[in-house]
C-alpha positions as CSV (number, residue, x, y, z in Angstrom):
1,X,-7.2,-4.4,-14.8
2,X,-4.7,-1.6,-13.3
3,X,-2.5,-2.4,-10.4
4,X,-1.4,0.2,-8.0
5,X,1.4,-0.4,-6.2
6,X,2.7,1.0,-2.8
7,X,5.8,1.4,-1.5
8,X,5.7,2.7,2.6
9,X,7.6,3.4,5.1
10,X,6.4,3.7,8.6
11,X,7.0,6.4,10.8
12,X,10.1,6.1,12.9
13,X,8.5,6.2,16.0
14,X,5.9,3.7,15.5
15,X,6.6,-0.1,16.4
16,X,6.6,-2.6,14.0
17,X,4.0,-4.5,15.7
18,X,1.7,-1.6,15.9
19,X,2.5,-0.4,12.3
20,X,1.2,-4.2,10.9
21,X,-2.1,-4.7,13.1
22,X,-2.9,-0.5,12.0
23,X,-2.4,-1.7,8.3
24,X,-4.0,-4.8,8.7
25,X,-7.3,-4.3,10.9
26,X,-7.4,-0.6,10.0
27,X,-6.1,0.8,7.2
28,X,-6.1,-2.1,4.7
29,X,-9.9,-2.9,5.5
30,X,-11.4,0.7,4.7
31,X,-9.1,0.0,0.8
32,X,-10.9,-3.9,0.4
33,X,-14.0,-2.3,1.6
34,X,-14.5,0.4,-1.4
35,X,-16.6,-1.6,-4.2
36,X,-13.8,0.0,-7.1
37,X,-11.1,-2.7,-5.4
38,X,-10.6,-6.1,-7.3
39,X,-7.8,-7.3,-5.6
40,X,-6.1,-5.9,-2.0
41,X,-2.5,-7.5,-0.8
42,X,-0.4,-6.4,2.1
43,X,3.4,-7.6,1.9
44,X,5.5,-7.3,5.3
45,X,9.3,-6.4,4.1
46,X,12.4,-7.0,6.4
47,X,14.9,-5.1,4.2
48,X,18.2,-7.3,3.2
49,X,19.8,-4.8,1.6
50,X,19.7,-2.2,4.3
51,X,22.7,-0.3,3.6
52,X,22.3,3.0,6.0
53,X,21.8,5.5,3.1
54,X,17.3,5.1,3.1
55,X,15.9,3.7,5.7
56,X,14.1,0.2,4.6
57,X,10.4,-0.2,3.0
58,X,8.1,-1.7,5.5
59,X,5.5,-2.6,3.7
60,X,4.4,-2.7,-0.1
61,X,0.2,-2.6,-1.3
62,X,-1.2,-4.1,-4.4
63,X,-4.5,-2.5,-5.4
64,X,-6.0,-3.8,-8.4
65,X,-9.1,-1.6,-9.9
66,X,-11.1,-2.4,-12.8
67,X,-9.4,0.5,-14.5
68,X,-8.1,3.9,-14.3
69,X,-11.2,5.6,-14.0
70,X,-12.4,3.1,-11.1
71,X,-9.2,3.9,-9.3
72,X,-10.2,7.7,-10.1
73,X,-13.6,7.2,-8.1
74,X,-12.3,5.1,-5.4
75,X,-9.9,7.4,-4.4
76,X,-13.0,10.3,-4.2
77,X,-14.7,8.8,-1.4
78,X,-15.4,9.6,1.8
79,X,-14.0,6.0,2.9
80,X,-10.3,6.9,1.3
81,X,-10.4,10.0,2.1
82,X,-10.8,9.2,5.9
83,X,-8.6,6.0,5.9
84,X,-5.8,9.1,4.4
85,X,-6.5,10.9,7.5
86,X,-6.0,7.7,9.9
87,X,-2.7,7.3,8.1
88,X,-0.9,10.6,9.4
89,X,-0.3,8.3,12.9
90,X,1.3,5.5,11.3
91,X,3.0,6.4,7.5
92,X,5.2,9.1,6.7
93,X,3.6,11.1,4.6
94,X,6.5,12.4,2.0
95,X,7.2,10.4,-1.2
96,X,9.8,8.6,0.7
97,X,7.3,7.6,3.0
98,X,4.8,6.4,0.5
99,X,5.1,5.8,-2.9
100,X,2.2,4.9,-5.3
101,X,3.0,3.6,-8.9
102,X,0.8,2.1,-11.7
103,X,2.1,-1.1,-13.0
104,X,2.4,-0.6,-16.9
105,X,3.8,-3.9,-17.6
106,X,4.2,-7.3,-15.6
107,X,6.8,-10.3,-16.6
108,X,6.4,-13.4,-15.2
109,X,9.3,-15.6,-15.9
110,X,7.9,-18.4,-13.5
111,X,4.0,-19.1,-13.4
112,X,2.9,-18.6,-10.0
113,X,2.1,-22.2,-8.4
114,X,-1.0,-22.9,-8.3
């Protein structure tokens, strides 16, 4: 499986309230939608180490395709390519807005309860 994870920020002028019901009734529904998505997780951050130099994260999205070339098609559709466009109201656009990275390696030091 590959994991895509998102680091976001949302754009100043958007409330937090209206930034979380955009990702979660909007946004987040066109990703879990597209049949290349295995898994689709939002996480809500309040920042604790907000120190005044970056603004904090708001929000950070786990995609998990199938593999590389899954991600590859998902990403070509129709479907992303308009939930990309919806995005411009709410995410800042710039690498420090939104930040995608594939997870190469995960350590789990503690099993997840379950």
């Amino acid at each position: 499986m590959l994991t895509l994870m998102t680091v976001i920020r949302k754009r100043p002028e958007v409330a937090t309230d209206d930034f979380r019901r955009f990702m979660e009734h909007e946004y987040g529904p066109t990703y879990a939608a597209l049949p290349q998505v295995r898994e689709y997780e939002q996480y809500y951050l309040s920042d604790l180490a907000a120190d005044g130099v970056e603004e904090p994260f708001d929000a950070i999205v786990r995609i998990g395709f199938e593999s590389a070339a899954a991600m590859r098609e998902a990403l070509a559709t129709p479907e992303y390519r308009a939930a990309h466009e919806l995005r411009k109201a709410y995410l800042r656009e710039t690498s420090a807005g939104i930040h995608s990275a594939v997870v190469e390696r995960e350590v789990r030091l503690v099993p997840a309860a379950g």
